[in-house]
N, C-alpha and C positions, 0 to 999 in steps of 0.2 A: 504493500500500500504506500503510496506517496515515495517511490522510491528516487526521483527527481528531485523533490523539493528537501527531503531527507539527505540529500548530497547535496544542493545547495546550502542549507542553512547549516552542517558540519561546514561547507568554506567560510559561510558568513561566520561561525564560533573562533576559523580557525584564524580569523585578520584580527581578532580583541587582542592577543597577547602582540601580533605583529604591529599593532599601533600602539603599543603601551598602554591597554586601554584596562586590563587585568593583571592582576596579583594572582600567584598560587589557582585557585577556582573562584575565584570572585567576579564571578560574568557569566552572562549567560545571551544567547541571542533564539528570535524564535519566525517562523513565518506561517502566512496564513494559506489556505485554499478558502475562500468562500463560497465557493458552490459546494464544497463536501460540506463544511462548516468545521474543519479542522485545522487545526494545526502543529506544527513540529517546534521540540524545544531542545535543548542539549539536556543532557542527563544530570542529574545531580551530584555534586562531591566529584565530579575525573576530572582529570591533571590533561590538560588539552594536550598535550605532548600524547597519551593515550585512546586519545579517540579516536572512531571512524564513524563513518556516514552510517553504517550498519547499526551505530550505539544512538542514534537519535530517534527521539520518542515521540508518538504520535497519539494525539488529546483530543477531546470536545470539548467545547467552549464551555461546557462545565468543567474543564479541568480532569476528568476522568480519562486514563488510559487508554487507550483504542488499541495497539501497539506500539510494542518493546519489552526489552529483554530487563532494560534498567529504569531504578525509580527515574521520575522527570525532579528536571531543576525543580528545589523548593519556592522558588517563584512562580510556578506555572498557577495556579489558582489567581494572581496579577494579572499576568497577559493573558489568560483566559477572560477576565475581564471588561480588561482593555479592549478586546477584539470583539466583543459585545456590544460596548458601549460609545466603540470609536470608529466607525462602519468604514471608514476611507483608508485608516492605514493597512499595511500587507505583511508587516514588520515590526518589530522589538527588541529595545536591546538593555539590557540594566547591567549598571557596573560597579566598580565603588573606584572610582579615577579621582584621583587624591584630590585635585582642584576643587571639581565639580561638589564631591563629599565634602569641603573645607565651606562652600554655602551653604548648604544642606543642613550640617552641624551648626552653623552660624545661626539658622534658622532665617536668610537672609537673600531673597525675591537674586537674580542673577541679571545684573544692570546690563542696556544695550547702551555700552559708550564708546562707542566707535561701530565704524562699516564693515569691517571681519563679524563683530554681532549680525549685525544687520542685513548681512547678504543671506544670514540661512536663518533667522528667528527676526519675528516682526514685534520686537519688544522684548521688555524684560520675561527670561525664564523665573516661572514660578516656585515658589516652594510652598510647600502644602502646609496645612495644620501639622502637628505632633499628631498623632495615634493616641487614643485613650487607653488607659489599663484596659477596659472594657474589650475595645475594640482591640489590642493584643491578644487577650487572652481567650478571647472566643475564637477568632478566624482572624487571623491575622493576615494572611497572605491576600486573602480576598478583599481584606477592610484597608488594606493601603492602595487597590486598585480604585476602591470607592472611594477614599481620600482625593486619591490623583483627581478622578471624574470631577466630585464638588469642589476641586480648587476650580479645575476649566471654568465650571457653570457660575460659581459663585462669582467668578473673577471678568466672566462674559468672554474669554480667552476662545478662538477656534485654536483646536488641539492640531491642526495643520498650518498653522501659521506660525506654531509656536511649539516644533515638535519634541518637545523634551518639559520636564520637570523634577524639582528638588523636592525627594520628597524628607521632612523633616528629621534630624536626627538619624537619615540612614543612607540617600546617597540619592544615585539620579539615576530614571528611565528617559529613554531617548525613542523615537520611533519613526517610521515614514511608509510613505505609497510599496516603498521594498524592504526587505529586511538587509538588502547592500546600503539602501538609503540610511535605513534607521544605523547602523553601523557607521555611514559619514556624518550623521548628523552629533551621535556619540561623540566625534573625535574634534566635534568643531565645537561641540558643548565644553570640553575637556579644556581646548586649548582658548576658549573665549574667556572662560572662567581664569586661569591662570592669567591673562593679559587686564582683567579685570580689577584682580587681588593686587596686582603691583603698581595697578592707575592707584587704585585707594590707596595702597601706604607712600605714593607719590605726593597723590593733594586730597584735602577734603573738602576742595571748591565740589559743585555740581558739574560733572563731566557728561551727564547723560546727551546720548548725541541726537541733534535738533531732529523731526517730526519730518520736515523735509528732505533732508538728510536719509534718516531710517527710509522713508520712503522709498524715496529715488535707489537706493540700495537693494531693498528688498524685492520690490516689482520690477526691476532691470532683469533679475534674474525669475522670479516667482510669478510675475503680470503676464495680462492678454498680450501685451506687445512685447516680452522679452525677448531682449537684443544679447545677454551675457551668450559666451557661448557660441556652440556650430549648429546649424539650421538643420534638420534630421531630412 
C-alpha cells in the first residue's frame, strides 16, 4: 500500500539531518494521499542512519495504523490532525531546530523583520498557548494539534500563508502543499529564526519590516502574478 509515497517521505525524513534540521530522532516528517484519506509518517524512536522506505508507517486521519511493521512517530495523532483540519497542505514536518525551539520556549510570536521572513511567511510565525495539565494529560499528542488549529483561528492567520508554528514550551511544526515543501519551509523557519534572535540582541528599536515591504516580498513569489523564479 502506498509504496510510492512510503519512499518519498523516507527521502523527505532523510534531508532533516542533511539540513541540520534534527538531533539524534528529534524529527519527524509525514505526507498525505487525500483520496485514500491517508497518510505516511516515519517511525518512532530510529536513528535515521537506520531507516528504509520499507520502515515507514501508514495511518488514518484518526491516527490509527493501516500499515507497518513499527510503532509510528509519537506525533502522529498531531499531523493526523492537522490533515483534518488543514485540507490544503500534503505535508508535515516537526523538529526541535535549536532557533526555532529558542521562540517556542520564549513563549514568543517569531517577528517578520526583514525579506528572507517575508519571501516564505506572510507575517509573524505564531506561537501557540502553553498546553494545560488537563490537556497533557489526557491526549496530548492530539490537544497540541488542537492548540496549533485555535492559534490559526483565534489569530484569523491562513495556515498557508503562514506555514509553520511555535508551539509553546516545545518546538515548531512546519508544513506545505508537499511534504519537500513543508521540509523547505522547516529550514527557512530555522534559519529566519536564528537571523531574528541576533537582530534583537543587536537593537530593541522596532525592526518589524514595513506592510509594503512584506508584501511586495511575499506575493513576488506566492501572488496571481509571481515573477520570482522560472515560468513552468
Amino acid at each position: 500500500m502506498l509504496e510510492s509515497l512510503k519512499k518519498y517521505v523516507y527521502e523527505q525524513n532523510m534531508r532533516l539531518p542533511k539540513l541540520n534540521l534534527v538531533t539524534f530522532t528529534w524529527g519527524n516528517v509525514s505526507a498525505v494521499d487525500r483520496d485514500k484519506q491517508l497518510f505516511v509518517i516515519k517511525p518512532s524512536g530510529v536513528a535515521y542512519d537506520e531507516l528504509t522506505p520499507d520502515d515507514m508507517v501508514v495511518c488514518d486521519f484518526e491516527g490509527n495504523v493501516v500499515e507497518g511493521h513499527l510503532n509510528p512517530s509519537s506525533d502522529t495523532p498531531t499531523h493526523a490532525y492537522l490533515y483534518q483540519k488543514f485540507p490544503k497542505i500534503g505535508g508535515i514536518v516537526h523538529t526541535h531546530s535549536p532557533w526555532a525551539v529558542s521562540f517556542a520556549q520564549a513563549g514568543m510570536d517569531l517577528p517578520a523583520l526583514g525579506t528572507t521572513h517575508a519571501d516564505t511567511f506572510y507575517g509573524p510565525v505564531p506561537v501557540s498557548e502553553a498546553l494545560t495539565k488537563e490537556e497533557i494529560e489526557s491526549d496530548y499528542e492530539k490537544n497540541t494539534g488542537i492548540v496549533i488549529e485555535r492559534t490559526f483561528k483565534d489569530h484569523q492567520i491562513d495556515p498557508m500563508a503562514v506555514p509553520a508554528v511555535l508551539v509553546r514550551q516545545h518546538g515548531p511544526f512546519a508544513w506545505g502543499e508537499t511534504a519537500a515543501k513543508a521540509v523547505y519551509n522547516a529550514k527557512v523557519l530555522e534559519v529566519v529564526a536564528q537571523m531574528a534572535y541576533h537582530t534583537l540582541q543587536l537593537t530593541r528599536n522596532d525592526s518589524s519590516v514595513p506592510q509594503y515591504l512584506l508584501d511586495k516580498h511575499y506575493y513576488r513569489k506566492h501572488g496571481k502574478d509571481a515573477y520570482y523564479g522560472q515560468k513552468k
